[in-house]
C-alpha positions in Angstrom: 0.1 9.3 -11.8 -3.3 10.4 -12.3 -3.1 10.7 -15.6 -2.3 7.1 -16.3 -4.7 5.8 -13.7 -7.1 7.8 -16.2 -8.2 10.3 -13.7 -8.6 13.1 -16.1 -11.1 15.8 -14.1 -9.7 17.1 -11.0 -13.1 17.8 -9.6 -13.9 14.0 -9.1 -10.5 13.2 -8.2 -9.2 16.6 -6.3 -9.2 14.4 -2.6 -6.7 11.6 -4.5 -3.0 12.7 -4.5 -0.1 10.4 -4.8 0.2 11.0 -0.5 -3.2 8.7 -0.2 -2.4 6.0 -2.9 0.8 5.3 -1.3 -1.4 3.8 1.6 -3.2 2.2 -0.9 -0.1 0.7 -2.4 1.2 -0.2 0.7 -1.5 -2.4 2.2 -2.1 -3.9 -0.8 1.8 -5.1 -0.8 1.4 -6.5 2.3 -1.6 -7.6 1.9 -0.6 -10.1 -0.9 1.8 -12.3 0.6 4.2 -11.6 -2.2 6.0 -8.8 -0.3 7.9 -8.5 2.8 8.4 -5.2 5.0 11.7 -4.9 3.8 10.5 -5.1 0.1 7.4 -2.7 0.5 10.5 -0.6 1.9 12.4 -1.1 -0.9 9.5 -0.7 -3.5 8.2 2.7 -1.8 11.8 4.3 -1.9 12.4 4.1 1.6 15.8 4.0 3.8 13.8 2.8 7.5 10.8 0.1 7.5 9.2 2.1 10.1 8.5 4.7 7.4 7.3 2.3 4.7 5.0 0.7 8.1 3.1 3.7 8.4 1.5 3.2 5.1 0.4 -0.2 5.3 -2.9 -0.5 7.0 -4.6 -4.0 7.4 -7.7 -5.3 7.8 -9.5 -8.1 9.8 -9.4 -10.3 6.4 -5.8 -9.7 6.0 -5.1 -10.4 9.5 -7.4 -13.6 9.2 -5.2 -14.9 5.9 -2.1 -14.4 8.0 -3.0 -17.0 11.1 -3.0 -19.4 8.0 0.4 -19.1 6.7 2.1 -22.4 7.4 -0.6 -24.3 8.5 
C-alpha cells in the first residue's frame, strides 16, 4: 500500500502503516454519504459493524452535513 500511495522512504512515512489509514478510510466512507455501516463493513472485510465502527471517526462538519439529510 505504500508503495502505490508513492510513499517510497520509510523515514518520512515510518508512523503510516495500513492499521492508521484504515481510520482514514473509514471516516472518509462514512463521511461521503455514499456508504452505509453495513457497506464500510463490507468494504473493510469485516463480519460485525461494531468492528468496522471503531474506525470511523467523525467530525463536527460531518456531523453538521448529516442534520441535513432529508431536509
Amino acid at each position: 500500500m505504500k508503495v502505490m500511495l508513492g510513499w517510497i522512504d520509510p523515514k518520512l512515512y515510518a508512523e503510516y502503516v495500513p492499521y492508521t489509514l484504515r481510520h482514514t478510510v473509514a471516516s472518509r466512507l462514512a463521511g461521503s454519504r455514499k456508504f452505509g455501516a453495513h457497506q464500510i463493513m463490507k468494504f473493510m472485510g469485516h463480519k460485525s459493524i461494531k468492528t468496522s465502527l471503531k474506525y470511523v471517526h467523525l467530525n463536527v462538519e460531518d456531523l453538521r452535513d448529516g442534520a441535513d439529510v432529508g431536509v
